[in-house]
C-alpha positions as CSV (number, residue, x, y, z in Angstrom):
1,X,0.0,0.0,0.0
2,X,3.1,2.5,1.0
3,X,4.8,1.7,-2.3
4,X,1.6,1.9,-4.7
5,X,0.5,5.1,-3.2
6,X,4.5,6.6,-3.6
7,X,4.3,5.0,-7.1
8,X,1.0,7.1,-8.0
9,X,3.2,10.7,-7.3
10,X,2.7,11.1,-3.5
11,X,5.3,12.4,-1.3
12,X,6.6,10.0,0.7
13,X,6.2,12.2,3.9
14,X,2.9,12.4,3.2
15,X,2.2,8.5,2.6
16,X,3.8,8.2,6.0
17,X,1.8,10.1,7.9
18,X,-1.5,8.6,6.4
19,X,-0.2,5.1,7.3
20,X,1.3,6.0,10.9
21,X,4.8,5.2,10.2
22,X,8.1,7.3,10.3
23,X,9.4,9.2,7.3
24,X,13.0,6.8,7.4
25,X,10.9,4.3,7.5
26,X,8.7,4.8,4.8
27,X,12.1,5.8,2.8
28,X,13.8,2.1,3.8
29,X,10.9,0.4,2.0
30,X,10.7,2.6,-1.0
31,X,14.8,2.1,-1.5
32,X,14.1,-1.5,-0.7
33,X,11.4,-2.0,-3.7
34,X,13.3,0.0,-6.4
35,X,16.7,-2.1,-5.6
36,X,14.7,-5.4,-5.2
37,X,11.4,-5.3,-6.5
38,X,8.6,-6.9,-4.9
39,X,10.6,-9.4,-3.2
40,X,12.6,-6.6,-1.1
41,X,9.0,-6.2,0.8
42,X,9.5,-9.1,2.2
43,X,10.0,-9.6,6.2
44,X,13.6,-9.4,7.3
45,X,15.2,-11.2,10.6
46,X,15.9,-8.5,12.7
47,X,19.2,-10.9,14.3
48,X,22.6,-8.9,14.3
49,X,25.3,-10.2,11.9
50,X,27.9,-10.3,14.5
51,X,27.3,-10.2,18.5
52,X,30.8,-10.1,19.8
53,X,29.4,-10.1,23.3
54,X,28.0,-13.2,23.2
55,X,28.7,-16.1,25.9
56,X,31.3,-18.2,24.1
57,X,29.9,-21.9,22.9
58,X,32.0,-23.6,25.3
59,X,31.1,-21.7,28.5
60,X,27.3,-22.2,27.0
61,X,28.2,-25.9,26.9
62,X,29.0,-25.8,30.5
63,X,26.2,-24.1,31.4
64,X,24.3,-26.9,30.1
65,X,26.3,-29.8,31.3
66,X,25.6,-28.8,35.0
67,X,21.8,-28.1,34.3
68,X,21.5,-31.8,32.5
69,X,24.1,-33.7,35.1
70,X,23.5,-31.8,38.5
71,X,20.1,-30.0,37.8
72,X,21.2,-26.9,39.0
73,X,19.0,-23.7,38.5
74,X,20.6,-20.3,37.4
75,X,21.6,-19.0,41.0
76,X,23.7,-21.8,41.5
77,X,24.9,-22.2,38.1
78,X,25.9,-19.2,38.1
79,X,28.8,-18.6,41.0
80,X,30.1,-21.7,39.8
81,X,31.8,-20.2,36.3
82,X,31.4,-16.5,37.1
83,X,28.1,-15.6,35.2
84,X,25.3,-13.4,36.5
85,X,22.1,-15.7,37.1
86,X,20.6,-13.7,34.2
87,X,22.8,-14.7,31.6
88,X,22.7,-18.2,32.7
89,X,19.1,-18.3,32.4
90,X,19.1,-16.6,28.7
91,X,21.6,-19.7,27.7
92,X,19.2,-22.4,29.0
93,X,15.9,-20.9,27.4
94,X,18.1,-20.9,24.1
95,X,18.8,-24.6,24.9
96,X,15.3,-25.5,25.6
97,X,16.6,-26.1,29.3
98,X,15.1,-23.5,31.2
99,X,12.2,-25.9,32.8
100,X,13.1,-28.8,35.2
101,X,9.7,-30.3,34.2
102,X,11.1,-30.4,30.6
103,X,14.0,-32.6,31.7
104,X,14.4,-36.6,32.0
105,X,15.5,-37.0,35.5
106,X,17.9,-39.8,35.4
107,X,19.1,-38.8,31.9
108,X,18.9,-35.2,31.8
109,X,18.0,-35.2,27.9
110,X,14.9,-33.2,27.0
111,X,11.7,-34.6,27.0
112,X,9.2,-33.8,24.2
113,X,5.4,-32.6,24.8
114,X,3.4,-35.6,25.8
115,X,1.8,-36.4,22.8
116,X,0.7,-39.8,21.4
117,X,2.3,-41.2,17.4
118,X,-0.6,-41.4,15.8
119,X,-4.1,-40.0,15.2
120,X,-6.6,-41.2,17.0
121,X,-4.8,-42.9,20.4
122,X,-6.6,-40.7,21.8
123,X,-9.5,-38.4,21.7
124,X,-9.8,-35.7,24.0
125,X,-13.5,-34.9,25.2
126,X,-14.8,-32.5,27.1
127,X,-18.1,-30.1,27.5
128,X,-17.7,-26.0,28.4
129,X,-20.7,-24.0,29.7
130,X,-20.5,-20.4,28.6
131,X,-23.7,-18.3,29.7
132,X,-26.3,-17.8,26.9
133,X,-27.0,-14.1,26.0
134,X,-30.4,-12.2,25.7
135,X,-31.5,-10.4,22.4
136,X,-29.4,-7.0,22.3
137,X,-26.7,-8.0,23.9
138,X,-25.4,-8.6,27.4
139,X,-22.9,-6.7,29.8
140,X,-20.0,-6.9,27.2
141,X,-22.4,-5.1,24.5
142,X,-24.5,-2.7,27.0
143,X,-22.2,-2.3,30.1
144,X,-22.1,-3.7,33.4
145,X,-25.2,-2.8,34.5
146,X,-27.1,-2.4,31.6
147,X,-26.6,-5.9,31.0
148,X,-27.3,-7.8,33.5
149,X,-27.8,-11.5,33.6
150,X,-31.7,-12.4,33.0
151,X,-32.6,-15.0,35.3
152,X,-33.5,-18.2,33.5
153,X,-30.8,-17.7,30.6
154,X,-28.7,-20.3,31.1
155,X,-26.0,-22.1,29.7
156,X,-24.8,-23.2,26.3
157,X,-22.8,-26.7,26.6
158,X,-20.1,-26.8,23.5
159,X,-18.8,-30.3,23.1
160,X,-15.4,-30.7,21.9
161,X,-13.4,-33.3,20.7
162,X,-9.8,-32.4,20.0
163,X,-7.1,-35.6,18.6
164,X,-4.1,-36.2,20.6
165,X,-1.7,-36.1,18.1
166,X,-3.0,-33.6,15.1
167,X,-4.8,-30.9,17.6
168,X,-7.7,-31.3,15.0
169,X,-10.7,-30.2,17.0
170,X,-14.5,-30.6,16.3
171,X,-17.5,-28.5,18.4
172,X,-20.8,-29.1,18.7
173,X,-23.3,-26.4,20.9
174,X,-26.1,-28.6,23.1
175,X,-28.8,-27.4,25.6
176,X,-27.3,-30.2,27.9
177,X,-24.8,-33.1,28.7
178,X,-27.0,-35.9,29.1
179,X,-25.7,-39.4,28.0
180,X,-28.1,-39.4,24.8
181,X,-26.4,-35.9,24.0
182,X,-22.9,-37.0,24.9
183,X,-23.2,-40.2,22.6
184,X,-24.7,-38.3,19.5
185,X,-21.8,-35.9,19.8
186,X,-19.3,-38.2,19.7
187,X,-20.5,-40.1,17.2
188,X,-20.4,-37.0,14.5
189,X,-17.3,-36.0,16.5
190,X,-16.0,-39.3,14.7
191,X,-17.3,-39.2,11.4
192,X,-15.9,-35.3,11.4
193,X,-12.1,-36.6,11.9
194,X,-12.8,-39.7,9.4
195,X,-13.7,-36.7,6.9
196,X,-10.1,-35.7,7.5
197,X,-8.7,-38.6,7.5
198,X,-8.3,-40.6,11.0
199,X,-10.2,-43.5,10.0
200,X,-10.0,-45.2,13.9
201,X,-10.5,-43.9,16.7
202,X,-8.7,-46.1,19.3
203,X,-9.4,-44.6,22.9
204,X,-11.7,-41.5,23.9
205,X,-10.9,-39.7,27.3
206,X,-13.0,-37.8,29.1
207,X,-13.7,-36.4,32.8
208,X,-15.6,-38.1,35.8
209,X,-18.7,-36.9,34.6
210,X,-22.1,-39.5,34.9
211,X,-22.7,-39.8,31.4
212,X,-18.8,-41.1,30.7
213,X,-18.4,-42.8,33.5
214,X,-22.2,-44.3,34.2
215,X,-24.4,-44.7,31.5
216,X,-24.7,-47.7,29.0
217,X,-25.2,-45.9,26.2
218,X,-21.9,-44.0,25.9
219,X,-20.3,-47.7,26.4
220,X,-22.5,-48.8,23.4
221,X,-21.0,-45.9,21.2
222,X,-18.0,-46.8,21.9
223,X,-18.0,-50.5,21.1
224,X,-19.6,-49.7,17.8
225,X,-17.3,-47.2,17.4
226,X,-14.4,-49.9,18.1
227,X,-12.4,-47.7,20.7
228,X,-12.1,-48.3,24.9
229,X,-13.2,-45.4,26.8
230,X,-10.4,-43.7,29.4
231,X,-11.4,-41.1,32.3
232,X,-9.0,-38.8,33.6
233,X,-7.6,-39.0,37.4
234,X,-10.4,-37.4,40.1
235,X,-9.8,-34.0,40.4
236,X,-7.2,-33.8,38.1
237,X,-8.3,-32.0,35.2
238,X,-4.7,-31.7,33.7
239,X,-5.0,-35.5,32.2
240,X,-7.1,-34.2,29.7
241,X,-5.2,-31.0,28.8
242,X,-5.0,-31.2,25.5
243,X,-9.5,-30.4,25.4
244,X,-8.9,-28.1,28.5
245,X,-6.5,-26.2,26.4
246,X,-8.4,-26.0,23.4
247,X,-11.2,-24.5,25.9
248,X,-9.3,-21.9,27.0
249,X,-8.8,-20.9,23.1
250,X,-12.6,-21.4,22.2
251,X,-13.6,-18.7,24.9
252,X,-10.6,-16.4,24.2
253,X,-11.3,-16.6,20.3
254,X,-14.2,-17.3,20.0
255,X,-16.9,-16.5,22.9
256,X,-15.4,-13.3,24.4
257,X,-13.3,-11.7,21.7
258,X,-16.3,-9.0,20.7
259,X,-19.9,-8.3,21.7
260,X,-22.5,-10.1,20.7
261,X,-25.6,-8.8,20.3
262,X,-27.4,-12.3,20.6
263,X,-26.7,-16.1,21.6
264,X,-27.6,-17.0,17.9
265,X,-24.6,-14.3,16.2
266,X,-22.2,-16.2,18.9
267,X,-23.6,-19.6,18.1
268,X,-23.4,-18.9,13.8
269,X,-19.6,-18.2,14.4
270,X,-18.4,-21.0,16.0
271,X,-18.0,-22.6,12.2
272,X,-15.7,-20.2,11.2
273,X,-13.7,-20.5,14.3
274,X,-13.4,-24.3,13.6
275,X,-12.0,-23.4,10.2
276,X,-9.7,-21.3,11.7
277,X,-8.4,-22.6,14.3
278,X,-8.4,-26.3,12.1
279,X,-6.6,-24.5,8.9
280,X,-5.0,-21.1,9.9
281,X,-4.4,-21.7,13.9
282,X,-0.8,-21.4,14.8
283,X,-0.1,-23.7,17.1
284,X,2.8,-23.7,18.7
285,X,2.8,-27.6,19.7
286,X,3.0,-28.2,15.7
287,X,5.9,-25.7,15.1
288,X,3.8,-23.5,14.0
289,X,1.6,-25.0,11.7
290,X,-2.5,-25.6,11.9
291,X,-3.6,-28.8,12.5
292,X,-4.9,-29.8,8.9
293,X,-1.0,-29.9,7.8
294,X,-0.5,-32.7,10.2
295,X,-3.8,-35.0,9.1
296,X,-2.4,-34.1,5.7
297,X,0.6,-35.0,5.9
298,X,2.4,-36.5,9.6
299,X,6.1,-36.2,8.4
300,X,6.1,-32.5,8.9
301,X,8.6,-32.1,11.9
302,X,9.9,-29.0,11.5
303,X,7.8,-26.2,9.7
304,X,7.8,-22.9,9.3
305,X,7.0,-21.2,12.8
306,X,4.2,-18.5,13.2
307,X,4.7,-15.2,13.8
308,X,1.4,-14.1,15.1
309,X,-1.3,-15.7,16.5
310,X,-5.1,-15.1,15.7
311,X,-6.9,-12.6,17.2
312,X,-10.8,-12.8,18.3
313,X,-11.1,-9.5,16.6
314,X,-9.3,-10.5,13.3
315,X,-11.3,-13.8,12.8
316,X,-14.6,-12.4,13.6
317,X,-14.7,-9.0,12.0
318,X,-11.9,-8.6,9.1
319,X,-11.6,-11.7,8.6
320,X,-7.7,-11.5,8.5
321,X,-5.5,-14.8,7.6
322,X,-4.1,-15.4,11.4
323,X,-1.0,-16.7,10.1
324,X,-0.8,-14.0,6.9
325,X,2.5,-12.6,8.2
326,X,4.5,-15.8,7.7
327,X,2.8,-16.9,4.8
């Protein structure tokens, strides 16, 4: 936009003030588009050539040596070879050795995420009740006061099923979580990932609640469905992080990103989050990547990472490509 309107006979300090950006700016991207063309546009690493303050590698090394051996934490590490604690702490982030929890005990080699080989071993499962909103909006839309809760509103119950391994998720919005609900959702939940490709689904885990852990039709889905159910430790919601996880995005990205003016606006976007988050999601788990590249194709270890993540604002109202900036 900054070069087309230069190109048309603007001044460049006038381009720059439209567009909120310094003159020597606007001047380093004009110099960079007559030298290069449309390829000097193009995002730059901002990493110096040189850093001749830099920790040498072999001090680095040792640095690392007495986290993996002696699991020693940057105050102590630091005394031992004469580097403040901060330093020390800079090297093992860059070494991916900055948590203990990260770290094989005996071994002190770094453990991966927890994550299973293949799709479908297993699903994740799990129900979130945000509150239903009146016609015209509720206290995000009118205020605090304006928009009080009605009494008798409610909840909406989104079922999600998210797959260990690809992060592919799948939502469905009920009045309830009764067994006959749970069991319909998971059967669509199934024939939604065998649309994408995981063609078995080998275990399904879910919470303590009564129709998982109780009821005889859920059991029947899953035997026709050919997988073993799994519930997650009591009171230990972390088992089934992965679902937890993906709740926390559906209400940041979904349910309270903008105000709605009605439960059926909220309810008509949750497609095009699924798309998103399914195609254009960044997820930092796959390097980066949404999780339709990993149905698509598993071998991808080591894409391109993702600069920016989506916003609620940029998926709802301009519609924005979450990962454009990388793309």
């Amino acid at each position: 936009m900054l070069v087309d309107r230069v190109r048309s006979g603007r001044p460049v300090a006038h381009v720059a003030a439209e567009l909120g950006v310094s003159r020597p700016t606007a001047h380093k991207w004009v110099r960079r588009w007559r030298a290069e063309g449309e390829a000097g546009l193009a995002d730059r690493s901002s990493r110096p050539l040189m850093t001749p303050h830099r920790t040498p590698a072999t001090v680095e090394e040792q640095v690392c040596e007495l986290r993996r051996s002696r699991k020693l934490g940057p105050a102590r590490i630091g005394p031992v070879l004469g580097l403040p604690a901060s330093t020390v702490h800079r090297i093992l982030t860059r070494h991916g050795l900055h948590r203990l929890a990260r770290l094989d005990r005996p071994t002190g080699t770094v453990i991966q995420r927890h994550e299973r080989d293949r799709p479908g071993e297993p699903i994740h499962i799990d129900a979130k009740k945000p509150g239903r909103i009146p016609d015209g909006g509720g206290h995000k839309a009118l205020g605090r006061h304006a928009g009080r809760p009605i009494r008798g509103m409610g909840f909406d119950y989104v079922h999600s099923a998210v797959d260990d391994h690809t992060r592919l998720a799948y939502s469905e919005i009920h009045p309830d979580e009764k067994v006959t609900t749970c069991a319909g959702f998971l059967t669509r939940a199934a024939a939604f990932f065998h649309t994408h490709g995981i063609t078995r689904i080998e275990r399904v885990l879910t919470d303590n609640a009564w129709s998982y852990r109780k009821c005889l039709t859920w059991k029947q889905t899953l035997n026709e469905l050919g997988a073993t159910g799994k519930l997650t430790r009591p009171y230990r919601p972390q088992t089934n992080g992965k679902a937890e996880h993906f709740n926390r995005t559906l209400l940041d990205e979904w349910a309270y990103p903008r105000p709605y003016t009605s439960n059926t606006e909220r309810t008509e976007a949750l497609t095009d989050f699924l798309h998103t988050y399914n195609h254009h999601h960044c997820h930092t788990a796959l390097g980066g990547k949404p999780p339709n590249t990993r149905v698509n194709n598993p071998q991808v270890n080591t894409p391109r990472p993702c600069s920016e993540r989506p916003t609620g604002r940029a998926f709802q109202d301009q519609k924005v490509h979450p990962c454009a900036t990388s793309h």
